[in-house]
DRENRO-585850 format. One record per atom (N, C-alpha, C): x, y, z; residue in three letters. Coordinates in pm, whole numbers, padded with zeros to 5 digits, always signed. Each point is the difference from the previous one (the first is absolute). Layout:
residues N
XYZALA;...
***
This chain:
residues 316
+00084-00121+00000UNK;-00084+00121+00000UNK;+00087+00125+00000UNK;+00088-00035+00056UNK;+00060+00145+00064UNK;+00102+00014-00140UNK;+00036-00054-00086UNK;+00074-00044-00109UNK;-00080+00073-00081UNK;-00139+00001-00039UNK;-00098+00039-00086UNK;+00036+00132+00003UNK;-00007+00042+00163UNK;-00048+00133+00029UNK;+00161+00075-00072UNK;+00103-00084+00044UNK;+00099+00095-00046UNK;+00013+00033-00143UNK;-00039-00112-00107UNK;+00020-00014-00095UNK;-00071+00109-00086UNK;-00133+00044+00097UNK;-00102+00116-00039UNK;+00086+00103+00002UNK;+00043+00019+00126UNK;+00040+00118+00013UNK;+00129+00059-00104UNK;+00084-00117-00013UNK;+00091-00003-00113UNK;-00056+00099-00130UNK;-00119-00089-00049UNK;-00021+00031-00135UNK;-00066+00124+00014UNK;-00056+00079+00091UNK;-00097+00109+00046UNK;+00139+00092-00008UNK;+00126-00014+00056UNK;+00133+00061+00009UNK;+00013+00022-00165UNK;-00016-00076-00050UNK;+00055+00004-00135UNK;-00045+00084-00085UNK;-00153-00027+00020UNK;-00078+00050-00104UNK;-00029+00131+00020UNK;+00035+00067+00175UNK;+00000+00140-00026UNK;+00105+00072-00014UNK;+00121-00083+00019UNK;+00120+00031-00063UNK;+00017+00060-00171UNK;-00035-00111-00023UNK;-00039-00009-00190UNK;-00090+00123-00028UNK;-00136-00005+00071UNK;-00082+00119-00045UNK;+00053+00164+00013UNK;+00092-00001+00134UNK;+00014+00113+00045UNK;+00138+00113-00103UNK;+00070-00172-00085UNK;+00086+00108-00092UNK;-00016-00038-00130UNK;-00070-00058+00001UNK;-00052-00081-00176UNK;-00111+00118-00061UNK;-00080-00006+00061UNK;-00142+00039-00016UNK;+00003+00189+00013UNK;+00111+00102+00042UNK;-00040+00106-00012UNK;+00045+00055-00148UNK;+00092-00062-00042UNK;+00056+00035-00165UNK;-00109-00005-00079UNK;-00046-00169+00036UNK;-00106-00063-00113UNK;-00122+00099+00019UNK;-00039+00100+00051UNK;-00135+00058+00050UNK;+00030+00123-00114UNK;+00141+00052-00013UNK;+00026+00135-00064UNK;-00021-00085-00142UNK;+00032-00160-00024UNK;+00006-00008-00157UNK;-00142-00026-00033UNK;-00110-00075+00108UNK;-00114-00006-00055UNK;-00101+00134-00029UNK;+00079+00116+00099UNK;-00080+00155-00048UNK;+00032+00010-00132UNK;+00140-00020-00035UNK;+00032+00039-00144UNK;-00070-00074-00098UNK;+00036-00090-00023UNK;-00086-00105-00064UNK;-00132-00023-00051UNK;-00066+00039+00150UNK;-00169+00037-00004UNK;-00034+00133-00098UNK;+00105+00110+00025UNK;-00040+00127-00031UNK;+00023-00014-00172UNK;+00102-00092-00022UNK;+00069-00016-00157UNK;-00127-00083-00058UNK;-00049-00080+00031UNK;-00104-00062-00058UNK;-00111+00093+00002UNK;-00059+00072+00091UNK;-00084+00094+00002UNK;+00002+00086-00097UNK;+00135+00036-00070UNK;+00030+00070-00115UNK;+00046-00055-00113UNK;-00056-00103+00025UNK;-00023-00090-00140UNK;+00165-00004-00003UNK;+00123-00035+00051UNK;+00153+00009-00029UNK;+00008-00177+00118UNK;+00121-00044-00063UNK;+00025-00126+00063UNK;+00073+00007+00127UNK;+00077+00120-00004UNK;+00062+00042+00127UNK;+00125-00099+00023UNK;+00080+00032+00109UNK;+00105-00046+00053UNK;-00032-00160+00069UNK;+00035-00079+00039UNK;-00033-00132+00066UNK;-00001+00051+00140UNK;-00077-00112+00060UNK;-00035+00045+00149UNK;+00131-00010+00089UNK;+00089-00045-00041UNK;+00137-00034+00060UNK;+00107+00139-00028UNK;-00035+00049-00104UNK;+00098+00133-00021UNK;+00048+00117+00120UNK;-00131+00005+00103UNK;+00082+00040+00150UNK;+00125-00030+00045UNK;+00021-00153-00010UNK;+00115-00027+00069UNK;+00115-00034-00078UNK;+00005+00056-00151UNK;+00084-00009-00047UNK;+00076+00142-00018UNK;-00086+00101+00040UNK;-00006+00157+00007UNK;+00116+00013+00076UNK;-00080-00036+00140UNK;+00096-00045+00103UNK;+00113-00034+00037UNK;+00044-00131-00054UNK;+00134-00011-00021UNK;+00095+00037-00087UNK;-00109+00089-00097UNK;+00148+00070-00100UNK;+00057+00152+00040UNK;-00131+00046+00093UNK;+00046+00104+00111UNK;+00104-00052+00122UNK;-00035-00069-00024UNK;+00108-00056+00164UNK;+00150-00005-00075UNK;+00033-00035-00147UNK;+00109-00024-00080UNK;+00041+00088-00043UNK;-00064+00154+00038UNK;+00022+00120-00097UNK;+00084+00091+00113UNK;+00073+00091-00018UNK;+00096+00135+00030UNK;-00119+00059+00049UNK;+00097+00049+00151UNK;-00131+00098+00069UNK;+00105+00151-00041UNK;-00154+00082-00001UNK;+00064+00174-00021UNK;-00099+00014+00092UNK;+00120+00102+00096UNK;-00041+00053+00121UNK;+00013+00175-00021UNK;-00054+00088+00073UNK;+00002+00140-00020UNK;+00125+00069+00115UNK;+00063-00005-00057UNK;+00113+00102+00176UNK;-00051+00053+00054UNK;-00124+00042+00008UNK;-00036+00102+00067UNK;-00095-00059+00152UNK;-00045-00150-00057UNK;-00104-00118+00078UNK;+00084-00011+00162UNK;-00034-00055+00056UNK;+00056-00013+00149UNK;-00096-00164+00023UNK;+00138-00005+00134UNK;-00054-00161-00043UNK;-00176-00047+00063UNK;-00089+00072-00005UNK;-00159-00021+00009UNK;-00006-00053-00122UNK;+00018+00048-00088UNK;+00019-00035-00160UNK;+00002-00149-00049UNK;+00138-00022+00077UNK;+00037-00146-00042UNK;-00024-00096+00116UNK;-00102+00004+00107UNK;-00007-00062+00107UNK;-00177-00010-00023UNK;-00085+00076-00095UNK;-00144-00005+00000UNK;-00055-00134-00035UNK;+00102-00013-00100UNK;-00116-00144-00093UNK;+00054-00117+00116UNK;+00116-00015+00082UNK;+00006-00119+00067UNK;-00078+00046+00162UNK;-00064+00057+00029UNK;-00045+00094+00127UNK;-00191-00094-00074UNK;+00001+00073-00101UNK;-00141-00031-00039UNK;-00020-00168-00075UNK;+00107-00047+00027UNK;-00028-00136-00064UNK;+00014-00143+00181UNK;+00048+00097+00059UNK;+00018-00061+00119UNK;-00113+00081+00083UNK;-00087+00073-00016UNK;-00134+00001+00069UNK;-00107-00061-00054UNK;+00009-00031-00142UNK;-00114-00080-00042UNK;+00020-00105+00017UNK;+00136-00044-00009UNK;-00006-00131+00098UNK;-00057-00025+00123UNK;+00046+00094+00088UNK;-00067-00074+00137UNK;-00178+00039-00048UNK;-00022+00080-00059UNK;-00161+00010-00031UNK;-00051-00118-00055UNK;+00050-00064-00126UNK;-00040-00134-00016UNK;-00013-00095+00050UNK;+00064+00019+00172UNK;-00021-00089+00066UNK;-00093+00015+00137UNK;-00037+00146+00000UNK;-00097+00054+00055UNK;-00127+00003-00049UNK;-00022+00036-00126UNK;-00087+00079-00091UNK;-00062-00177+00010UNK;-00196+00016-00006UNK;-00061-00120-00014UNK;-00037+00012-00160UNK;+00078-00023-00049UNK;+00008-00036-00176UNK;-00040-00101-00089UNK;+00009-00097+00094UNK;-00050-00142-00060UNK;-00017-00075+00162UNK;-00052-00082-00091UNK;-00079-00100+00162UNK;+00140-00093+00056UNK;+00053-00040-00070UNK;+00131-00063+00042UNK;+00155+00080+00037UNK;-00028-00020+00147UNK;+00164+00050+00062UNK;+00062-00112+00095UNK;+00094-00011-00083UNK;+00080-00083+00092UNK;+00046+00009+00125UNK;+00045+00125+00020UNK;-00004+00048+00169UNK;-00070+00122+00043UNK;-00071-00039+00108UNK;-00119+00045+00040UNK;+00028+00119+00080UNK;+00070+00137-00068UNK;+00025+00134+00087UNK;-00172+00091+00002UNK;+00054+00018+00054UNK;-00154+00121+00083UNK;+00064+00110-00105UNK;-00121+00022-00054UNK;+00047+00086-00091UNK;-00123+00141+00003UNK;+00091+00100+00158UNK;-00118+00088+00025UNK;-00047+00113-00124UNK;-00147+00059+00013UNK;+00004+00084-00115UNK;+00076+00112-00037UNK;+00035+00068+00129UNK;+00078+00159+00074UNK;+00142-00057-00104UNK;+00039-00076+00034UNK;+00151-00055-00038UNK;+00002-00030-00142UNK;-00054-00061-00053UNK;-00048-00019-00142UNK;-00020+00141-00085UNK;-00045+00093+00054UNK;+00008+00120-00072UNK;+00073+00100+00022UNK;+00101+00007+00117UNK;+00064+00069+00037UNK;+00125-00040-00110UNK;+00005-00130-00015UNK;+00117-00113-00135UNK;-00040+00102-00121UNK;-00110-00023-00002UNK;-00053+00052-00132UNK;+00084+00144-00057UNK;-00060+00059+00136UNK;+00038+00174+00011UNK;+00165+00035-00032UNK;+00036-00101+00109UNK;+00201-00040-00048UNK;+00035+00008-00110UNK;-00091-00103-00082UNK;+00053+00038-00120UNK;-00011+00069-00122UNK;-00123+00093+00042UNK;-00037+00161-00097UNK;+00142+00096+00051UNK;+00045-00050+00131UNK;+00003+00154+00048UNK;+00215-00076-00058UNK;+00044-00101+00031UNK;+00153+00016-00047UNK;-00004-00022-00187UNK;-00135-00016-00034UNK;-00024+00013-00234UNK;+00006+00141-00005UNK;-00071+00129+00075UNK;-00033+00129+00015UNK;+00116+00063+00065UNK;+00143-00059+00067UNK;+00085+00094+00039UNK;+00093-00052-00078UNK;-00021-00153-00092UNK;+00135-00027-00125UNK;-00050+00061-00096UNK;-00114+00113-00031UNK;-00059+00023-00162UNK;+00085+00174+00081UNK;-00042+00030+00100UNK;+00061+00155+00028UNK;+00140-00004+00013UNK;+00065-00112+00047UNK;+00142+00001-00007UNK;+00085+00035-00157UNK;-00092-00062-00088UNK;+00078+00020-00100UNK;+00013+00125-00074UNK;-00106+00076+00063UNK;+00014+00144-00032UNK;-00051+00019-00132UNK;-00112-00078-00067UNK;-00059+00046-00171UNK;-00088-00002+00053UNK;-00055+00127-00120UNK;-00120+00028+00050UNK;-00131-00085-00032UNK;+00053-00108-00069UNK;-00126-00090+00007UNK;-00026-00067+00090UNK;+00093-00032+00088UNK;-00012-00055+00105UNK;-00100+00087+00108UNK;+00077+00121-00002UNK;-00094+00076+00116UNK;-00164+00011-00093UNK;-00066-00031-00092UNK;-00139+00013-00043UNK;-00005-00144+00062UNK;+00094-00125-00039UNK;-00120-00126+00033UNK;-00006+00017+00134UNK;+00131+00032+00090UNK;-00028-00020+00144UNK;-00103+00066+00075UNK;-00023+00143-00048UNK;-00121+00061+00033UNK;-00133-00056-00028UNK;-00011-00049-00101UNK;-00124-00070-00062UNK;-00022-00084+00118UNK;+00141-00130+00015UNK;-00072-00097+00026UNK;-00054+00017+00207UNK;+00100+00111+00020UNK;-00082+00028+00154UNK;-00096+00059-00019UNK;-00027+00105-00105UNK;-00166+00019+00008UNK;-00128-00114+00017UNK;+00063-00080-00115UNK;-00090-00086-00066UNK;+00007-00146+00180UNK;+00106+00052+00066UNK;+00008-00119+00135UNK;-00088+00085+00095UNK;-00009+00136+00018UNK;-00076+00010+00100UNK;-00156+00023-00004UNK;-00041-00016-00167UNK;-00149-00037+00007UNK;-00066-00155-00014UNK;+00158-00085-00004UNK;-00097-00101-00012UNK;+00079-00090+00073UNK;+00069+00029+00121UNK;+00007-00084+00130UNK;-00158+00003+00102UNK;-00052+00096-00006UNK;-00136+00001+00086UNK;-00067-00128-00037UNK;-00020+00012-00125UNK;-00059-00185-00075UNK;+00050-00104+00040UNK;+00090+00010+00006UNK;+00095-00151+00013UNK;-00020-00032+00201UNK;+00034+00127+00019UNK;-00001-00027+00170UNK;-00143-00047+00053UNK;-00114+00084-00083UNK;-00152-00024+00031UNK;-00057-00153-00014UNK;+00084-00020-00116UNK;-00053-00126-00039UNK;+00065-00132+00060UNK;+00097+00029+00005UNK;+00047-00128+00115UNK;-00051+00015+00186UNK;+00040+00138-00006UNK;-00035+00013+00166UNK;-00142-00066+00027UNK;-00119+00003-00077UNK;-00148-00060-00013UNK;+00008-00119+00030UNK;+00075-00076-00106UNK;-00005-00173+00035UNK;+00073-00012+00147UNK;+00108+00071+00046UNK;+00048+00015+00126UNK;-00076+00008+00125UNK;-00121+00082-00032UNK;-00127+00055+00097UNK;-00067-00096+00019UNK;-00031-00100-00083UNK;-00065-00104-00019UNK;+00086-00129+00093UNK;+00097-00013-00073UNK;+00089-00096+00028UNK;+00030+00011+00191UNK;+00010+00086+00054UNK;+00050+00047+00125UNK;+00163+00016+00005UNK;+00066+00030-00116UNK;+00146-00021+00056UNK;+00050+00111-00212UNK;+00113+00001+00084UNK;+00069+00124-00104UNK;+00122-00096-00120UNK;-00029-00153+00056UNK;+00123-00063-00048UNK;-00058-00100-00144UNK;+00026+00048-00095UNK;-00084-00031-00134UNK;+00044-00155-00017UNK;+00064-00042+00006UNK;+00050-00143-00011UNK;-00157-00072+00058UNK;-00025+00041+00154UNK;-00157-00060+00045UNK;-00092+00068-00092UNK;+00019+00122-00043UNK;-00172+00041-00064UNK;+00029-00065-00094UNK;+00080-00058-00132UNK;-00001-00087-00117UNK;-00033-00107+00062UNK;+00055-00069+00094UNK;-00042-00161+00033UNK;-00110-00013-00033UNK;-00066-00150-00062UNK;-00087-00033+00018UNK;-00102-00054+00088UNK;+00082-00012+00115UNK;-00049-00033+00095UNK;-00098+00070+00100UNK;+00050+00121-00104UNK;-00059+00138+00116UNK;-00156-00017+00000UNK;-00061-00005+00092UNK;-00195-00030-00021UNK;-00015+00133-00012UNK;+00026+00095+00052UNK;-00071+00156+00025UNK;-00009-00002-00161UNK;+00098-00011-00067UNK;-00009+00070-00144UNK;-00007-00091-00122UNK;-00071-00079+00030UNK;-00052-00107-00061UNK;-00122+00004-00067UNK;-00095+00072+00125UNK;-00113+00081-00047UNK;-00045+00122-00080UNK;+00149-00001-00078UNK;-00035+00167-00009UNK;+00050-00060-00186UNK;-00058-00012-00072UNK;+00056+00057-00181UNK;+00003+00106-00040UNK;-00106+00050+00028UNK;-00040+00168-00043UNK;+00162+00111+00096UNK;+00024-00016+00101UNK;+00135+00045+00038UNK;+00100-00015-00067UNK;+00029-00163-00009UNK;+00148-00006-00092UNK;-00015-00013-00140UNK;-00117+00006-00079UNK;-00027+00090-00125UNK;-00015+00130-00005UNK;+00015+00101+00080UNK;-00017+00113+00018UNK;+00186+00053+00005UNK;+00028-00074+00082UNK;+00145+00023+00087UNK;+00109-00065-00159UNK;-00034-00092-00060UNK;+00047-00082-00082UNK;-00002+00119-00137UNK;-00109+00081-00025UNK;-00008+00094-00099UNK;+00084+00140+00059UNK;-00036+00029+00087UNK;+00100+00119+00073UNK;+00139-00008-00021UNK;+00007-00117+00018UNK;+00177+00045-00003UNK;+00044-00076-00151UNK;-00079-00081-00100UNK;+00061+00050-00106UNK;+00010+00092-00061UNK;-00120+00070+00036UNK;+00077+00167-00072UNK;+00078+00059+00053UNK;+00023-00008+00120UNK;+00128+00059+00076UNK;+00083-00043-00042UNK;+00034-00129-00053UNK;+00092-00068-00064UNK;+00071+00069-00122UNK;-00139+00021-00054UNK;+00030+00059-00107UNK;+00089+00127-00028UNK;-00056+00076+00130UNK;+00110+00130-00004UNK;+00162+00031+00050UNK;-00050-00169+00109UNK;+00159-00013+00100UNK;+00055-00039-00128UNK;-00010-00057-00100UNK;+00100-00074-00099UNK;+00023+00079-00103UNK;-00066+00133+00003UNK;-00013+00091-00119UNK;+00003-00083-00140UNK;-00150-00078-00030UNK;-00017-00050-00093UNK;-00182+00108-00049UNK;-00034-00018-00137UNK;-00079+00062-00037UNK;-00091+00014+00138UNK;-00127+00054-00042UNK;+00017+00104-00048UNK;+00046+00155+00061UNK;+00039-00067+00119UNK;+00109+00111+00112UNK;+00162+00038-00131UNK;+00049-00095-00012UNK;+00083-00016-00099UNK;+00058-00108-00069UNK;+00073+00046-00117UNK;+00021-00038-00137UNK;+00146-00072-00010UNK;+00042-00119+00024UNK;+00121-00028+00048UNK;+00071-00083-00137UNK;-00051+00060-00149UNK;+00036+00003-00082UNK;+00030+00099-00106UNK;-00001+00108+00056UNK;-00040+00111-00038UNK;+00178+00068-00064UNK;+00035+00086-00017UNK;+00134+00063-00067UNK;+00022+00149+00114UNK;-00114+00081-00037UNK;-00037+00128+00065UNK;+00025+00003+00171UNK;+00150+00034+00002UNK;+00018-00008+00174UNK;-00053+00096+00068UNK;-00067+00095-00069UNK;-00122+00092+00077UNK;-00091-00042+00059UNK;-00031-00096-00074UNK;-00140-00080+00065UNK;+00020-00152+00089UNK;+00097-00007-00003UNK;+00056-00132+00118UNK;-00006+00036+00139UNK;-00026-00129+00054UNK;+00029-00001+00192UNK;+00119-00049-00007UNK;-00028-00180+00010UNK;+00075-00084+00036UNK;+00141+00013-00095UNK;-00031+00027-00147UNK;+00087-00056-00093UNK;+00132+00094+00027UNK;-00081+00183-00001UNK;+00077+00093+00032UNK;+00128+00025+00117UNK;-00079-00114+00090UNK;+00098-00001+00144UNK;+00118-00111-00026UNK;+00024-00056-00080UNK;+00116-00110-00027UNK;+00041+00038-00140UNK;-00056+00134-00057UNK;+00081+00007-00137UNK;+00212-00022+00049UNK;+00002+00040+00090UNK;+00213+00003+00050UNK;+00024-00118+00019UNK;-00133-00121-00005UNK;+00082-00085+00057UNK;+00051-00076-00152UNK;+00094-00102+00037UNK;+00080-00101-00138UNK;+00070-00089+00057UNK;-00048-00126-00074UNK;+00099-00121+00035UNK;-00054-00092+00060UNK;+00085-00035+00132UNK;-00049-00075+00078UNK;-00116+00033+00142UNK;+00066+00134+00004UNK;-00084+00119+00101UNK;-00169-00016-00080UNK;+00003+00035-00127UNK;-00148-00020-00061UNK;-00060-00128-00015UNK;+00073-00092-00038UNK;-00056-00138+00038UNK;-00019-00093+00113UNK;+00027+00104+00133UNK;-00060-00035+00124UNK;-00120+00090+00023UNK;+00013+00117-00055UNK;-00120+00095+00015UNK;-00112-00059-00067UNK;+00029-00073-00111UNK;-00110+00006-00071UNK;-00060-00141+00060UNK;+00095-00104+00024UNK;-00071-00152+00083UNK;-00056+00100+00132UNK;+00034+00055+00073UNK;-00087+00059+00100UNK;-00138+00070-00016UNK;+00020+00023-00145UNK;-00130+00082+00007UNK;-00096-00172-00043UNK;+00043-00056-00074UNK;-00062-00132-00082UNK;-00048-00048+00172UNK;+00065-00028+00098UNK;-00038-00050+00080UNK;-00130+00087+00101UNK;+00056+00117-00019UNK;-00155+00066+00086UNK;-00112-00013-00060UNK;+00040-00033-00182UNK;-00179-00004-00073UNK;-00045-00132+00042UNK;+00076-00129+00075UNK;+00014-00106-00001UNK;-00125+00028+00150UNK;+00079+00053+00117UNK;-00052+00022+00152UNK;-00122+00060-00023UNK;-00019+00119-00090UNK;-00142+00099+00024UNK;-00088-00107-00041UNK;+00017-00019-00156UNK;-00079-00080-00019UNK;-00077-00135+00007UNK;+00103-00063+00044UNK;+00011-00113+00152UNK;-00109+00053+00086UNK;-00007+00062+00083UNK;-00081+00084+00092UNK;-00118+00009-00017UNK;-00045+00087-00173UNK;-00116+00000+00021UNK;-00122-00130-00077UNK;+00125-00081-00026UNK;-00034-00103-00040UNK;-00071-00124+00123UNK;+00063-00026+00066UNK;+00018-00060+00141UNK;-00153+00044+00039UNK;-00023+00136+00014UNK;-00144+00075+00016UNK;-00066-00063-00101UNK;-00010-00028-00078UNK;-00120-00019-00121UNK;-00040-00150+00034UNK;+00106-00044-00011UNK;+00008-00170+00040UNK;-00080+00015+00149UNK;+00016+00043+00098UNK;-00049+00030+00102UNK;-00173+00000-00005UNK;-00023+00090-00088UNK;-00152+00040-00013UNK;-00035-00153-00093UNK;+00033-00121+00006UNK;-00080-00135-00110UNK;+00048-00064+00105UNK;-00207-00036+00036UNK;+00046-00096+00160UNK;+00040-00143-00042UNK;+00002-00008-00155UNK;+00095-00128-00013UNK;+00111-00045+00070UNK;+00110+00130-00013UNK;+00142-00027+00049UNK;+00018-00030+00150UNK;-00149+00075+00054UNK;+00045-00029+00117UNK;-00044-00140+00056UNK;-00048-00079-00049UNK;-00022-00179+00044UNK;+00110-00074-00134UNK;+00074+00083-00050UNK;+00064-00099-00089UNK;+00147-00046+00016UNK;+00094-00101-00012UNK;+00105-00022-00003UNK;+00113+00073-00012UNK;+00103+00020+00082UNK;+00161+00104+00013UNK;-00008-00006-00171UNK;+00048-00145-00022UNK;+00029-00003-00217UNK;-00067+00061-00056UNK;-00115+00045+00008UNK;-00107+00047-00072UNK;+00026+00170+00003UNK;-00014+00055+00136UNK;+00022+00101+00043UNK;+00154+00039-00080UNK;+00132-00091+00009UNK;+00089+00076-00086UNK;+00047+00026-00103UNK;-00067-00095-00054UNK;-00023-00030-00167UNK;-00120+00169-00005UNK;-00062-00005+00030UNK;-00117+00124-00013UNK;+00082+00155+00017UNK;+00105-00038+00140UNK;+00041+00173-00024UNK;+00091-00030-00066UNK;+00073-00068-00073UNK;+00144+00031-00111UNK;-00152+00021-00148UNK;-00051-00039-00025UNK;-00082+00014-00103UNK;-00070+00079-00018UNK;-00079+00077+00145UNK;-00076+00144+00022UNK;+00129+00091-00023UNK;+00112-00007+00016UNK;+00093+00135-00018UNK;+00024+00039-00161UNK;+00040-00186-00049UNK;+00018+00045-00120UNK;-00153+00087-00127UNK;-00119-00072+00096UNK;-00080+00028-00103UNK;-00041+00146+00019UNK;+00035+00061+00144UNK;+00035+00164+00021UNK;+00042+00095-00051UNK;+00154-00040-00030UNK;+00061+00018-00076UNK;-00021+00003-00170UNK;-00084-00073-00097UNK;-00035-00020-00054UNK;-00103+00115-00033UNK;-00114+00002+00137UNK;-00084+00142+00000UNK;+00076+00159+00004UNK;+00101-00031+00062UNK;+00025+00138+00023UNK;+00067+00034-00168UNK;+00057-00090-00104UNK;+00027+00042-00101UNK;-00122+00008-00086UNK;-00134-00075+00035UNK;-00120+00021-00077UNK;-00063+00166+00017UNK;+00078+00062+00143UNK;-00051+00120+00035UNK;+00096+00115-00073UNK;+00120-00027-00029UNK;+00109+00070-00084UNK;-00004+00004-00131UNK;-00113-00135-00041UNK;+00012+00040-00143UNK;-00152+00102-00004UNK;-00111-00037+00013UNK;-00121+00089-00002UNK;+00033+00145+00100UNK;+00060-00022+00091UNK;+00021+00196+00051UNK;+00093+00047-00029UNK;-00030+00129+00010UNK;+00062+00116-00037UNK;+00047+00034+00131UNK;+00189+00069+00007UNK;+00031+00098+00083UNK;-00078+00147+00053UNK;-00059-00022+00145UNK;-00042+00110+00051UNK;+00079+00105+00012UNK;-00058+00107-00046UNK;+00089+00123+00045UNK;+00011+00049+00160UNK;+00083+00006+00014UNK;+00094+00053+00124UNK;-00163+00014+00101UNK;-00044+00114-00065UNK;-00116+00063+00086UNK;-00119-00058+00043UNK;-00005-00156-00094UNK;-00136-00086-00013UNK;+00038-00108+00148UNK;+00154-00063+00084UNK;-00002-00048+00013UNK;-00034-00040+00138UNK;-00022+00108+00037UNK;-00062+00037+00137UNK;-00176-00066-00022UNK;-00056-00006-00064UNK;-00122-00039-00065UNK;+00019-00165-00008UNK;+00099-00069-00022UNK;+00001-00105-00050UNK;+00035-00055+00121UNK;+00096+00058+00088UNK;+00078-00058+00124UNK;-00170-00029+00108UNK;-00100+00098-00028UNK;-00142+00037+00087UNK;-00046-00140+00029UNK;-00001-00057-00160UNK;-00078-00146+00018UNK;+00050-00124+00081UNK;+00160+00042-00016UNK;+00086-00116+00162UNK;-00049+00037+00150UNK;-00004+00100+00000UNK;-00046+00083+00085UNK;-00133-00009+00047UNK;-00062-00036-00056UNK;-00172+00015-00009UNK;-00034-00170+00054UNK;+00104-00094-00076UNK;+00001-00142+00042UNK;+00029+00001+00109UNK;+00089+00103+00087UNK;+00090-00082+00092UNK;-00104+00048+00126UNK;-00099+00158-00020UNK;-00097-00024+00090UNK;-00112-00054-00005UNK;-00045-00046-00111UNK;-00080-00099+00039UNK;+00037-00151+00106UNK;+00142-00002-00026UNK;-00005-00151+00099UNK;+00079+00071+00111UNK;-00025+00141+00016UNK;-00007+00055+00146UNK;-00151-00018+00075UNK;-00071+00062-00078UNK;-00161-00024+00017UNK;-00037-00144+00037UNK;+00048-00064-00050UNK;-00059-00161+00015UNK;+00068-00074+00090UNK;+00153+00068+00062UNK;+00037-00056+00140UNK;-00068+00091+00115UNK;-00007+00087-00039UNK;-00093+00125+00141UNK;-00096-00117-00005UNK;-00080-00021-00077UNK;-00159-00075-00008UNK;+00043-00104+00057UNK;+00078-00099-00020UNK;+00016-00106+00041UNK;+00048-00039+00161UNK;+00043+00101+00049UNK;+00053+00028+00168UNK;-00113+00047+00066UNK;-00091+00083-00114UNK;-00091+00070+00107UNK;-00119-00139+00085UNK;
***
């Protein structure tokens, strides 16, 4: 018996091993892919991420004299907080080791790593940098309220701040609730949408570094420095959307009487088919202008109190 159990745990080791660095490349090639077919074009293969990758890792870095070392210390600062987040962050139903992964801490990670991407885009001293970095703290302090609303709810519910228990399935309080973690599950993909500066917040194919967040804040970087930046960012589209996936799955009281296998086969397959949507949303929208996006950020916003409303109701 006890042989079984290890042998589980083995392959549970493995497979989120495998998912956790396999699976954030493959997410950037199925956006492409999706979006290339959408435009009637055959596009790149879904594997072309990680060949990107290693020919950046093989290439001459150019650095600016003028950078200080924030510069060259960001992309390994932000690739070593999404780590411990991936192992915090409830992303998929399968973790091999079972850390308490509180919410406060989880976004404070988050915040870490806007705030050392936003002092390597000002370090380098171009001025495109100082437009994305401004952007993207604008664009963070209207749509952290969402993200905090919408988890803190299932929290209210749950009795405890440590998300690892509010994902369990075990949890009864929130078992009862679909209409919450379909509510909470839609909230923060659009938050998603803006933390990742993908349409229609922004255009992360775009040329025009006027109109960039994300792209604008790593134009200095090259090499190997950019091909950790850029697996870091592959991996946060991996965590957000993990997240509000986990929520959706949440709201189909299937998952919750159904088998661990079932459940992880479902979130590696809900991310990719996410992923998939969010390029179905890049090819049909259009970039909002600057001034519209306060309007668009409303509706995360608008989700995240409703499943404020429905934990007040539910305590009262």
């Amino acid at each position: 018996m006890s042989g079984n159990l290890n042998t589980d745990s083995i392959l549970e080791t493995l497979a989120f091993v495998a998912t956790l660095f396999l699976l954030p490349p493959f997410l950037v090639g199925v956006i492409r892919k999706t979006k290339a077919r959408m435009q009637n074009r055959i596009g790149a293969p879904y594997t072309q991420p990680y060949f990107d990758l290693l020919k950046l890792f093989n290439k001459n870095e150019t650095i600016s004299k003028h950078t200080s070392w924030m510069f060259r210390s960001t992309a390994a600062f932000n690739f070593a907080f999404l780590l411990v987040l991936a192992f915090l962050a409830p992303w998929t139903s399968f973790h091999p080791i079972q850390i308490n992964g509180d919410l406060f801490l989880i976004l404070y990670l988050f915040g870490l790593c806007r705030f050392f991407t936003v002092l390597s885009a000002l370090d380098a001293g171009s001025a495109f940098g100082g437009f994305g970095a401004s952007r993207e703290v604008t664009l963070a302090l209207l749509v952290e309220p969402a993200v905090i609303m919408c988890l803190a709810s299932l929290g209210v519910i749950a009795q405890t701040s440590n998300l690892t228990e509010v994902f369990n399935y075990t949890n009864v309080n929130l078992s009862t609730q679909p209409a919450l973690w379909f509510l909470a599950g839609t909230g923060l993909f659009l938050a998603s949408l803006v933390e990742l500066s993908r349409m229609p917040a922004d255009d992360p194919t775009t040329h025009l570094e006027l109109t960039m967040v994300h792209e604008a804040m790593i134009l200095e970087n090259s090499a190997s420095n950019l091909a950790l930046t850029e697996y870091s960012h592959c991996l946060k589209i991996l965590i957000l959307l993990g997240i509000s996936c986990q929520c959706l799955l949440h709201a189909c009281p299937f998952f919750w009487h159904t088998t661990a296998l079932i459940r992880g086969i479902a979130s590696v397959l809900s991310i990719v088919l996410m992923a998939g949507f969010v390029a179905l949303i890049e090819s049909l929208a259009v970039k909002l202008r600057w001034t519209k996006l306060p309007e668009f950020i409303a509706y995360s916003v608008a989700m995240s109190i409703f499943c404020v409303l429905i934990a007040l109701g539910k305590n009262l």
